[in-house]
Backbone bond lengths (Angstrom), bond angles and torsions (degrees), N, CA, C in turn:
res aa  C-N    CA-C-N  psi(-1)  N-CA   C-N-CA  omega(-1)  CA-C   N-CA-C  phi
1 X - - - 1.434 - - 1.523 111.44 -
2 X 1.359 127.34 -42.97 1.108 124.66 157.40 1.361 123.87 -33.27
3 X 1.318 116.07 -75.08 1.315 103.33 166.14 1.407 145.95 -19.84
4 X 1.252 115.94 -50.79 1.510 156.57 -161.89 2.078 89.23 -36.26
5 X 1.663 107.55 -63.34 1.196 93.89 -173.61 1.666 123.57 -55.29
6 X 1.506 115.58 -23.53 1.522 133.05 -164.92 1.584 89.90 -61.75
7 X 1.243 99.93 -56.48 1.369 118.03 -151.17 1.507 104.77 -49.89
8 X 1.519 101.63 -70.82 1.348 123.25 166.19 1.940 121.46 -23.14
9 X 1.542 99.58 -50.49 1.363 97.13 165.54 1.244 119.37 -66.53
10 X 1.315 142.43 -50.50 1.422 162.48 -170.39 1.743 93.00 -53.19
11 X 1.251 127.06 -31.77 1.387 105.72 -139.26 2.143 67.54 -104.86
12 X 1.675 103.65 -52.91 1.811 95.97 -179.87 1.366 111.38 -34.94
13 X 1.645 112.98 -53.25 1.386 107.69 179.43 1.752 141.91 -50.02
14 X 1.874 99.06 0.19 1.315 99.10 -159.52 1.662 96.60 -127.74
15 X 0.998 97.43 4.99 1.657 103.65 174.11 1.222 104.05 -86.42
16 X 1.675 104.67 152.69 1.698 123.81 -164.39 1.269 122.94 -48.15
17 X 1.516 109.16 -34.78 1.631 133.00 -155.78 1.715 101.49 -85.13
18 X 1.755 105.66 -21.87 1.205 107.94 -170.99 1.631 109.92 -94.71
19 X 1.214 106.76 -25.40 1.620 120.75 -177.84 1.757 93.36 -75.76
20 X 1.529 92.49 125.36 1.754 113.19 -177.55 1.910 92.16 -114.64
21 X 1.190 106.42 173.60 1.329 103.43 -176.87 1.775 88.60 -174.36
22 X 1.682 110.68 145.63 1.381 121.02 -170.47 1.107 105.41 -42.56
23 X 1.296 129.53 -67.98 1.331 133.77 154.19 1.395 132.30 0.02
24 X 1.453 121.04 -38.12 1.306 106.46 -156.04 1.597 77.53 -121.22
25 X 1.578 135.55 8.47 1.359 109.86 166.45 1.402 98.82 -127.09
26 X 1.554 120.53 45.21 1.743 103.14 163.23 1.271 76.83 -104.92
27 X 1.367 71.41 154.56 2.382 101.26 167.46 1.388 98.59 -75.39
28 X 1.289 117.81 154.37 1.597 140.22 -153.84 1.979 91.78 -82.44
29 X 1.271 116.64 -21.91 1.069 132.95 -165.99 1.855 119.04 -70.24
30 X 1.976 90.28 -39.65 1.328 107.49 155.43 1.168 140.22 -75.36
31 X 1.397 107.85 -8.54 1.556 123.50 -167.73 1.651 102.63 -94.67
32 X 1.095 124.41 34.91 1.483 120.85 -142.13 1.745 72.61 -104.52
33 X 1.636 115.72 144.25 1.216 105.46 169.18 1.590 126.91 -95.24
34 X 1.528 134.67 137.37 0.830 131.98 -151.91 2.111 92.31 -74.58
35 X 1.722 104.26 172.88 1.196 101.71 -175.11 1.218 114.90 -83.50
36 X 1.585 122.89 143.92 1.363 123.52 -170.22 1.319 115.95 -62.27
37 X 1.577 130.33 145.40 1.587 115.32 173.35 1.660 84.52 -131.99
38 X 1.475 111.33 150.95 1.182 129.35 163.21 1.723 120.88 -34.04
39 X 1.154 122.13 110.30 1.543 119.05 -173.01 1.437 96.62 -114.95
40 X 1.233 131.09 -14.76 1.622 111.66 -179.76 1.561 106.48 -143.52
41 X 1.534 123.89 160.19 1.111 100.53 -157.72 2.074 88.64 -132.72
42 X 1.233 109.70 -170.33 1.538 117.44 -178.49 1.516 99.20 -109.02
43 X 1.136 79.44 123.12 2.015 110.71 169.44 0.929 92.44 -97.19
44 X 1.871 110.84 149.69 1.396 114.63 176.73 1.667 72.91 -156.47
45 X 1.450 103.14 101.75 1.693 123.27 145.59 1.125 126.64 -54.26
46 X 1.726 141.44 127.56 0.880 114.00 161.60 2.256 96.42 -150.59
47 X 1.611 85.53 124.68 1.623 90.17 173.92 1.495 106.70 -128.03
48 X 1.582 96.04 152.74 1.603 118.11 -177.23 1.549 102.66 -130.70
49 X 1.307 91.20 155.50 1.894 113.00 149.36 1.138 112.01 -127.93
50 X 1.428 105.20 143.03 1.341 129.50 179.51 1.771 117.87 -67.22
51 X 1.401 114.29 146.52 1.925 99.71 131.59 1.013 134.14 -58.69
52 X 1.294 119.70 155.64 1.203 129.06 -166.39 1.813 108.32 -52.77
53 X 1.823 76.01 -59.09 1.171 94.35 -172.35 1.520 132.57 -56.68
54 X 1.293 109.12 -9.34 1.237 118.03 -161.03 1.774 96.71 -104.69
55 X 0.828 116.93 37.39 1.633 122.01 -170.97 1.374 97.45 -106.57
56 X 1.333 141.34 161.07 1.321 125.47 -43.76 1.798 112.87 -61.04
57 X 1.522 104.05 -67.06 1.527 129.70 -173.15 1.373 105.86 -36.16
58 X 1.512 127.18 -43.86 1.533 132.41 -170.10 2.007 98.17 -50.51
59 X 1.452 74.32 -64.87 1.984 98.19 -157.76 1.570 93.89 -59.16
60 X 1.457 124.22 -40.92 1.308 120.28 -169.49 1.947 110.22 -76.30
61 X 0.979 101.51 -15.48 2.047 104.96 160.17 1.449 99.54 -79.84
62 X 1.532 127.91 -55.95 1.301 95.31 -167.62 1.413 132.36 -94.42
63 X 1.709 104.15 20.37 1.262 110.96 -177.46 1.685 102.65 -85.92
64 X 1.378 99.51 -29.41 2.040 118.02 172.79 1.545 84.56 -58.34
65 X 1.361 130.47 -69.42 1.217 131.69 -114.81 1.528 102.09 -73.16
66 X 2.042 111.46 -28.72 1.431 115.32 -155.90 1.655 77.09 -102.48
67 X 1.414 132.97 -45.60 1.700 116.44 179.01 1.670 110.67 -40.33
68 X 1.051 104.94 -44.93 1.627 84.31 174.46 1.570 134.95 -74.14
69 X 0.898 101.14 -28.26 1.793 112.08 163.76 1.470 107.50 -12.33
70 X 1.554 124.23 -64.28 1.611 118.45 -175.28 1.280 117.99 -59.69
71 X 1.519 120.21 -9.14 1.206 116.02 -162.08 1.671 100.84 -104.58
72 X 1.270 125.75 -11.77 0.905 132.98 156.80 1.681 143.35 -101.06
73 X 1.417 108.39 -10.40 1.559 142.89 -179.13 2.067 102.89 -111.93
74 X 1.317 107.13 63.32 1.456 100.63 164.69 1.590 119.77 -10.67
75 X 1.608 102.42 -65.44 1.637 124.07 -171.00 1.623 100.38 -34.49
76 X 1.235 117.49 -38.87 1.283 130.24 -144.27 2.102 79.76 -74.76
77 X 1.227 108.99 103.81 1.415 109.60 178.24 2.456 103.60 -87.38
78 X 1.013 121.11 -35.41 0.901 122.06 178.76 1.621 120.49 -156.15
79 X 1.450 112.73 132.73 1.558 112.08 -173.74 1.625 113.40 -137.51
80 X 1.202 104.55 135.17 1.529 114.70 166.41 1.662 113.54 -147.10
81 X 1.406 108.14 173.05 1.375 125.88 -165.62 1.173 112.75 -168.81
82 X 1.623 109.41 135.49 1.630 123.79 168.91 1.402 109.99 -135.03
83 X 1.244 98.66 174.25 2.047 104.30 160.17 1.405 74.36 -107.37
84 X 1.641 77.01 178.38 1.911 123.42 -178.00 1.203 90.54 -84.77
85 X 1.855 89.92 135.08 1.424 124.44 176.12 1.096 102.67 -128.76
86 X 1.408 130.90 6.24 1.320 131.42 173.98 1.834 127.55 -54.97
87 X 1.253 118.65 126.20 1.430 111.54 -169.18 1.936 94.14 -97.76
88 X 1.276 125.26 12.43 1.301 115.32 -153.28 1.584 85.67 -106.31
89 X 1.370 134.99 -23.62 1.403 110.60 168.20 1.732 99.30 104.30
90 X 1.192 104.62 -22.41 1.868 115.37 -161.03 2.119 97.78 -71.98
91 X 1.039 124.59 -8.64 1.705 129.60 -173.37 1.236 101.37 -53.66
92 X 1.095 151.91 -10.10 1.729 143.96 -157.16 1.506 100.06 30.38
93 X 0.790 119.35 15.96 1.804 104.85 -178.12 1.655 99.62 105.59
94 X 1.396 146.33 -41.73 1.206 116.42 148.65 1.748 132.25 -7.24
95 X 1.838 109.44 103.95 1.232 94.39 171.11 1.514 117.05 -113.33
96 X 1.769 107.39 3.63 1.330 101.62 -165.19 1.521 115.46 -125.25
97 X 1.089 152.82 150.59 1.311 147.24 -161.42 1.526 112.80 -139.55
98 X 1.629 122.84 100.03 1.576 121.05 173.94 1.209 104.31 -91.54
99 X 1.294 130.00 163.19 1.685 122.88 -167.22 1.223 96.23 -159.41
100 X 1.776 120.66 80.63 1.898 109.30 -169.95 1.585 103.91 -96.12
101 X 1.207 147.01 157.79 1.457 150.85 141.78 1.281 116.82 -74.58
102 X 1.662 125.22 134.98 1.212 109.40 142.65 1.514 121.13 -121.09
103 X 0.730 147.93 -140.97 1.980 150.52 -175.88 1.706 82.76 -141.08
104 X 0.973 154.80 16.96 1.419 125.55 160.70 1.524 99.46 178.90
105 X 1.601 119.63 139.56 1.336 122.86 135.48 1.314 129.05 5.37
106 X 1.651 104.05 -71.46 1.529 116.59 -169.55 1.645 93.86 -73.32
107 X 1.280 166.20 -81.14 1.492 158.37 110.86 1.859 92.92 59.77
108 X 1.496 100.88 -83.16 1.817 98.22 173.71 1.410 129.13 -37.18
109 X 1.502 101.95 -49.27 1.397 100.64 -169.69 1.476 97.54 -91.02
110 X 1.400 139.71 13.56 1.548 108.49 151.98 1.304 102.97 -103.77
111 X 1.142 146.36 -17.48 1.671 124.83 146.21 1.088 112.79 -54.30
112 X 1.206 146.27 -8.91 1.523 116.73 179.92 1.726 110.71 -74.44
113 X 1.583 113.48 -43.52 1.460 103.48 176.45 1.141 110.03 -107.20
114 X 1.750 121.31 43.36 1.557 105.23 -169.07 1.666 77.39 -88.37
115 X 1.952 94.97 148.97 1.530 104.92 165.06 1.713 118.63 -46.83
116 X 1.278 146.54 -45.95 1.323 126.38 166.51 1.510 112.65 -17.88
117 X 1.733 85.11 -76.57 2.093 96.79 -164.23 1.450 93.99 -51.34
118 X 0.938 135.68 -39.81 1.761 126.20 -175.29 1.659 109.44 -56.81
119 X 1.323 103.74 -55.51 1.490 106.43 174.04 2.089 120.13 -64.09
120 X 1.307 92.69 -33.42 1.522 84.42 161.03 1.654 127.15 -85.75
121 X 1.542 121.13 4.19 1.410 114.58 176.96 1.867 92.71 -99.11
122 X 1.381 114.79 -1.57 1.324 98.96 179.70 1.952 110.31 -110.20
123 X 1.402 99.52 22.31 1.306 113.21 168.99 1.449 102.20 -107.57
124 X 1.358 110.08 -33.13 1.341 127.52 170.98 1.228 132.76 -32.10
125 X 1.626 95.17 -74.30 1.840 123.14 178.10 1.273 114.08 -39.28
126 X 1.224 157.87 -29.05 1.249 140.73 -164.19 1.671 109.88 -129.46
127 X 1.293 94.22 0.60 2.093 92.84 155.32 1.153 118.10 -92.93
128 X 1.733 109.47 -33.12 1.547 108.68 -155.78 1.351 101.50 -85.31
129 X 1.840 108.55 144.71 1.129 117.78 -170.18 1.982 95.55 -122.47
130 X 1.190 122.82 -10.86 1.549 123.45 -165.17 1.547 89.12 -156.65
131 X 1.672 118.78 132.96 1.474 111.62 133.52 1.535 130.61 -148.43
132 X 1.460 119.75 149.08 1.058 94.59 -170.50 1.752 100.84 -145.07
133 X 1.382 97.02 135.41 1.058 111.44 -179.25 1.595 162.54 -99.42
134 X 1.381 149.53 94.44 1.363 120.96 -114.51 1.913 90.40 -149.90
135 X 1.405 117.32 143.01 2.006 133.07 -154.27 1.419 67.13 -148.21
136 X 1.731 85.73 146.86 1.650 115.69 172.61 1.066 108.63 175.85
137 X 1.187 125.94 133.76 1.777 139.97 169.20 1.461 98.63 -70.05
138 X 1.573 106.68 115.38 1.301 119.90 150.57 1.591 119.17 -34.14
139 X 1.648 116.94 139.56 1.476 110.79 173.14 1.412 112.05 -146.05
140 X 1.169 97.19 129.43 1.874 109.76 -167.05 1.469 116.95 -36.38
141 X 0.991 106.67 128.50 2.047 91.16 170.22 1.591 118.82 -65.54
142 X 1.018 111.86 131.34 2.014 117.60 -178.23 1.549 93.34 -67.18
């Protein structure tokens, strides 16, 4: 019987109405959401294989030909490129890897027909033997 009052509090204390949470006492005023800024950006993959024939001199114009692209494509926010260093064998014949960024969609689609990229798929056309191509929004690591 002693108890009885403890108890009594313990049990008021655990009902729904009594449970508060940060949430339910900021003013609506704080909850205001801050302004969005860009957190992930557009990858635009792009790997080839060559002809045979077109080895060294071919591949070595159009490895110039797509490095310059940023210097003429503003949009082009960041660029790099390698061959395969892969020991796993998995390349299908892919030996080359362009890797451009842009900050938006709209950014992509005016490189896709800006005259440069036109002039570099026609440096292009007669090495490339495979291509394949792959866009994706960057996503934060958890």
């Amino acid at each position: 019987m002693k108890y009885l009052p403890f108890c009594f509090l313990l049990l008021l204390a655990c009902t729904p109405e009594a449970q508060e949470t940060e949430a339910d006492t900021t003013p609506a005023t704080d909850m205001a959401m801050e302004p969005s800024t860009p957190d992930s950006l557009l990858r635009h993959a792009v790997l080839f294989s060559f002809k045979e024939e077109s080895y060294p001199d071919g591949v070595a114009e159009v490895e110039a030909a797509f490095a310059a692209l940023p210097g003429k494509i503003p949009q082009i926010i960041d660029f790099e490129w390698g061959t395969n260093n892969s020991p796993e064998g998995l390349d299908r014949g892919f030996t080359h890897l362009f890797f451009l960024t842009f900050a938006s969609e709209a950014d992509r689609d005016i490189y896709l027909p800006h005259p440069a990229h036109k002039s570099f798929g026609e440096v292009l056309g007669p090495h490339l033997k495979d291509v394949l191509v792959l866009d994706y929004w960057t996503k934060a690591g958890e």
